[in-house]
LOGUVO-742288 format. One record per atom (N, C-alpha, C): y, z, x; atom name. Coordinates in nm, 2 decimals. Each point is the difference from the previous one (the first is absolute). Layout:
% LOGUVO-742288
> Y:Z:X:atom
> Y:Z:X:CA;
...
This chain:
% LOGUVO-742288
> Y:Z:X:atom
> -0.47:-4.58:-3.71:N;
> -0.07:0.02:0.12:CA;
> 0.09:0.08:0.10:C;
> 0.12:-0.04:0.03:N;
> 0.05:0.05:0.08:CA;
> 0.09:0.14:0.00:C;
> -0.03:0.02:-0.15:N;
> 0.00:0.16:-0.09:CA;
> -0.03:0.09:0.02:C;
> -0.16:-0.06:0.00:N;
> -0.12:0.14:0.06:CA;
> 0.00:0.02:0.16:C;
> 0.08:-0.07:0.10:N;
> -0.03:-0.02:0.14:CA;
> 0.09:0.10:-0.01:C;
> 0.12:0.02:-0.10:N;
> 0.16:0.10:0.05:CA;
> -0.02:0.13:0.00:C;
> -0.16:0.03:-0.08:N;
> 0.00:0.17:-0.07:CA;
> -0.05:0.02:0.08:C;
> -0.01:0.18:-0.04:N;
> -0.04:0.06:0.14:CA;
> -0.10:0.05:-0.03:C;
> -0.09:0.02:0.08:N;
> -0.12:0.02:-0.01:CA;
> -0.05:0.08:-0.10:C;
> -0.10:-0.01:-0.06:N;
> -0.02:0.14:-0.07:CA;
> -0.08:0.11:0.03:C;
> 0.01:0.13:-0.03:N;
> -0.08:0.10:0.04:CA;
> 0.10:0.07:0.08:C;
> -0.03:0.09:0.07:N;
> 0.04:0.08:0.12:CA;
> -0.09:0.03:0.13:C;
> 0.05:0.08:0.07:N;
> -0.09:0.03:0.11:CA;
> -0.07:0.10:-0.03:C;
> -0.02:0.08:-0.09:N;
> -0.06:0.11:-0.08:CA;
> 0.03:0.13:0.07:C;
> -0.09:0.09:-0.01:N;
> 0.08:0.13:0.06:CA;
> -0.02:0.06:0.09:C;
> -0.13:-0.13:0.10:N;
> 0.02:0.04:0.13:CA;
> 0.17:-0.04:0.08:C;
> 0.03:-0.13:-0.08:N;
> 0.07:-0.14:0.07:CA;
> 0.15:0.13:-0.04:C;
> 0.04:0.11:-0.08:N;
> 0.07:0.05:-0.04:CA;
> 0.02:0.15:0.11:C;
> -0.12:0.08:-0.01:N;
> 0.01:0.08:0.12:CA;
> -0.06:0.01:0.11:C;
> 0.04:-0.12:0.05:N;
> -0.03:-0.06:0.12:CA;
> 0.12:0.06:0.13:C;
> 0.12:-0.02:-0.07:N;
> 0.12:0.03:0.08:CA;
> -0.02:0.17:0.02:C;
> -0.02:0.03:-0.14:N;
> 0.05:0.15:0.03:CA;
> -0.14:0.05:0.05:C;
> -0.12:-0.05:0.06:N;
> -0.10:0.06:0.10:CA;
> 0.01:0.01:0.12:C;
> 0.10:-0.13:-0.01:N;
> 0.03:-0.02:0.21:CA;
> 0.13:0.11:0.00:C;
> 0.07:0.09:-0.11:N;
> 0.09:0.06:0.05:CA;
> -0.06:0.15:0.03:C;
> -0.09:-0.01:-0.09:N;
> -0.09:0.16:0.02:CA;
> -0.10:-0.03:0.13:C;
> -0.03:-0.08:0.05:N;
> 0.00:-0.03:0.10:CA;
> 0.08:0.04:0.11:C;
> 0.09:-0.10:0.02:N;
> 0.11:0.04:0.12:CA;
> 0.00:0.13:-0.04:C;
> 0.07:0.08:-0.06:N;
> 0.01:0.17:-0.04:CA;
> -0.10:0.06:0.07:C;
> -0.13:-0.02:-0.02:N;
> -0.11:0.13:0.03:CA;
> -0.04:-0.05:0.18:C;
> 0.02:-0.14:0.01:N;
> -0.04:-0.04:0.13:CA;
> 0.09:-0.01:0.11:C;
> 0.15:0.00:-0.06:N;
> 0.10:-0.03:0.09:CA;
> 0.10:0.09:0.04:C;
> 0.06:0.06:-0.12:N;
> 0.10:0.02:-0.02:CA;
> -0.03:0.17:-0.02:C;
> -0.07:0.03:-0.06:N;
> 0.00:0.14:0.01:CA;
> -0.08:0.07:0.08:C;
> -0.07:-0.05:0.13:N;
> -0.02:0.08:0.14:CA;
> 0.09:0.01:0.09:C;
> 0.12:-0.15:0.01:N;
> 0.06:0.03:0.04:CA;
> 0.14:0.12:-0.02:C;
> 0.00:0.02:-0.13:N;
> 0.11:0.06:-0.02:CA;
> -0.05:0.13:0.04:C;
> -0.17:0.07:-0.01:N;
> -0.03:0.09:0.03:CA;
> 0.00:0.06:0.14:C;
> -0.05:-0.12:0.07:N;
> 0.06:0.00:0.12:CA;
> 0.12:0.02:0.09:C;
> 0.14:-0.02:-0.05:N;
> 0.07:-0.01:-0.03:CA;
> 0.09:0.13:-0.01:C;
> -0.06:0.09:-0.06:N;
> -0.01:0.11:-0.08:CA;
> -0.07:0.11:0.09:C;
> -0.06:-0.02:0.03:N;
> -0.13:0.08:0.13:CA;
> 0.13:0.03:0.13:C;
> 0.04:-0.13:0.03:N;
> 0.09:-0.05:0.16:CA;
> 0.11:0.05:-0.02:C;
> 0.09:-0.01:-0.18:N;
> 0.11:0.11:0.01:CA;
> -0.01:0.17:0.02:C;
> -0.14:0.04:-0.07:N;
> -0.04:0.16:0.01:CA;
> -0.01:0.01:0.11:C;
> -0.07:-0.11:0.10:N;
> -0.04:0.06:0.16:CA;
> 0.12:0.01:0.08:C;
> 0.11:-0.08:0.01:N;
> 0.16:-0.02:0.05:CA;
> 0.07:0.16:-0.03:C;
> -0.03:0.00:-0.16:N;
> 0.10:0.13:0.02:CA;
> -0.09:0.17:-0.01:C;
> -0.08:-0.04:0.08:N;
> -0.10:0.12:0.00:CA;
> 0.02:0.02:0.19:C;
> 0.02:-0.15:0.05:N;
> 0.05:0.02:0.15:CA;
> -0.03:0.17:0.08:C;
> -0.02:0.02:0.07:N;
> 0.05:0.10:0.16:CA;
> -0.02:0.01:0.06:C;
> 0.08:0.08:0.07:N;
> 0.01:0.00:0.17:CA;
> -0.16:0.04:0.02:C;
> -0.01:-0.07:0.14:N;
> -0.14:0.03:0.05:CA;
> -0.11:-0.07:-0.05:C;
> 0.00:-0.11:-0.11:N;
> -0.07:-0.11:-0.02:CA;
> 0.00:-0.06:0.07:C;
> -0.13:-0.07:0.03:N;
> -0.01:-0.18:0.04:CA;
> 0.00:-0.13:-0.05:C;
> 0.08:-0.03:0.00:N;
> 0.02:-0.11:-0.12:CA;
> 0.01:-0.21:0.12:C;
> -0.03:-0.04:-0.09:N;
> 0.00:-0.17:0.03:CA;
> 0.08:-0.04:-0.09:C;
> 0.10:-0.08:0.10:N;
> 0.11:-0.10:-0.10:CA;
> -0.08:-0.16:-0.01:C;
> 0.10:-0.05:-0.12:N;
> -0.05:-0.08:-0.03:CA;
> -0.01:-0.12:0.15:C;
> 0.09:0.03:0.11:N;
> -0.05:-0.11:0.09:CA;
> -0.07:0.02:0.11:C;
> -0.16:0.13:-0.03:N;
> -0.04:0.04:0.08:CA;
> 0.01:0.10:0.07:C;
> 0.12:0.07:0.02:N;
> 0.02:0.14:0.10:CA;
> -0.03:0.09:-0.06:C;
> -0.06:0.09:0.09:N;
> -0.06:0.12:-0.03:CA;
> 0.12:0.11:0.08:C;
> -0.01:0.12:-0.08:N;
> 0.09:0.09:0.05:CA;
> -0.02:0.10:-0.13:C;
> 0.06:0.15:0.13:N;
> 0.01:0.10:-0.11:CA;
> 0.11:-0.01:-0.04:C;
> 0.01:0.05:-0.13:N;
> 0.17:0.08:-0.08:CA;
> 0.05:0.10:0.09:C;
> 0.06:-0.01:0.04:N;
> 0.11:0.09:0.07:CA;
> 0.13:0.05:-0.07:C;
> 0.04:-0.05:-0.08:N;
> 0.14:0.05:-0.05:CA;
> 0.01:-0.13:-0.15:C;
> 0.04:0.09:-0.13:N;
> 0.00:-0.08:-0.13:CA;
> 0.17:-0.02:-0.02:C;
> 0.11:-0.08:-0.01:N;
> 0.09:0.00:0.00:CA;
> 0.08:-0.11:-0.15:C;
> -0.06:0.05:-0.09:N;
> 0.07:-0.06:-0.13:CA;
> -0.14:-0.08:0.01:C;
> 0.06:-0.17:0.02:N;
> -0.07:-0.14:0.00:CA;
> -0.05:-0.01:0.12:C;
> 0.02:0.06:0.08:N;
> -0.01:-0.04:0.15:CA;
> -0.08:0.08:0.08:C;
> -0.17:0.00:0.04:N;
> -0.04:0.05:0.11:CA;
> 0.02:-0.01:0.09:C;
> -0.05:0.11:0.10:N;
> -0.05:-0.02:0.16:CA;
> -0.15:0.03:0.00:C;
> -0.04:-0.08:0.11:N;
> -0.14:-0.02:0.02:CA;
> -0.02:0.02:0.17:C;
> -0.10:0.06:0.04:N;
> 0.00:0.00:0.14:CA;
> -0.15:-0.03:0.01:C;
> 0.05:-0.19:0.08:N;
> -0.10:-0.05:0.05:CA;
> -0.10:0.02:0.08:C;
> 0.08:0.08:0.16:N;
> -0.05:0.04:0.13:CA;
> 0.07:0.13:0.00:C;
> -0.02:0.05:0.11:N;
> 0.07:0.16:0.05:CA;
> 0.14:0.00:-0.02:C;
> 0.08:-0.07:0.08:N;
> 0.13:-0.04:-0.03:CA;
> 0.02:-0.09:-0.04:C;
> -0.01:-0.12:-0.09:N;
> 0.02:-0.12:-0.07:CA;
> 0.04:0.08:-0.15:C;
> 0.07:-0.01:-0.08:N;
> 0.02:-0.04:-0.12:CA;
> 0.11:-0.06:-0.06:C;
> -0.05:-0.07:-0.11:N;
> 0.05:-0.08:-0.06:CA;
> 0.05:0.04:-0.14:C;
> 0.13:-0.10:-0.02:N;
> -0.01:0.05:-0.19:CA;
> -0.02:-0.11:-0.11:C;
> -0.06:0.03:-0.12:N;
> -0.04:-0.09:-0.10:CA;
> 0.04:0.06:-0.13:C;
> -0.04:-0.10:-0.08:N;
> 0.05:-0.01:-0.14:CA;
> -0.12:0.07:-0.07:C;
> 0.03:0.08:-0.10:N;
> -0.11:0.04:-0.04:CA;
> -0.09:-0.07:-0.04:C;
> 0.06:-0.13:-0.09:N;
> -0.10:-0.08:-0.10:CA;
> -0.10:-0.10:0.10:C;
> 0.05:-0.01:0.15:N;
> -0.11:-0.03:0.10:CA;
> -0.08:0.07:0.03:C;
> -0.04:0.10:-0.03:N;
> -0.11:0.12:0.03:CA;
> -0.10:-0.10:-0.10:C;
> -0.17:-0.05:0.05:N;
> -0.07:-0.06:-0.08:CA;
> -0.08:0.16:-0.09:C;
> -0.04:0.09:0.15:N;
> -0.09:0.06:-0.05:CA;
> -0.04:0.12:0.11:C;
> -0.09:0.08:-0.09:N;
> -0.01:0.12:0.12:CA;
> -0.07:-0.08:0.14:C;
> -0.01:0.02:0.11:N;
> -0.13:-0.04:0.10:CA;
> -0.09:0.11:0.00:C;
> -0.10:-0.09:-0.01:N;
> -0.17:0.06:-0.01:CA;
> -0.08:-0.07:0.14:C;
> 0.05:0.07:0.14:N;
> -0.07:-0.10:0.11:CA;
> -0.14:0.06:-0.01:C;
């Protein structure tokens, strides 16, 4: 009696119970992971497509034009006389007011 209680079950989970794992990875893949990388990909083309006289939004909201491209490092002019400098990789996007 205490024989049959030791084995392990019999059968399997069959071949849903089998490609089960690898549906939740084609999953993540088509739903997760590969818009973002496309996205990703869109944000590097737009960074290094940059120039002067764009309007662009950083990622913490400011708006300003390109004024001057310096390696990694913009200037942006907020107001008439205001500008500021930033990192390229903070530039979110063009502005579309």
């Amino acid at each position: 009696m205490l024989h049959t209680l030791l084995q392990a079950p019999a059968g399997g989970g069959g071949l849903i119970g089998m490609l089960f794992p690898f549906l939740i990875i084609v999953v993540f893949y088509f739903f997760l992971i590969r818009p973002q990388v496309k996205r990703q990909k869109e944000q590097q083309k737009f960074i290094e497509g940059l120039k002067e006289g764009q309007e662009v939004v950083t990622n913490s909201g400011i708006i300003g034009k390109v004024t001057k491209i310096d390696g990694p490092v913009i200037r942006l002019m907020v107001d008439e006389k205001t500008f500021i400098r930033v990192v390229k990789s903070s530039i979110q996007g063009e502005y579309k007011g």
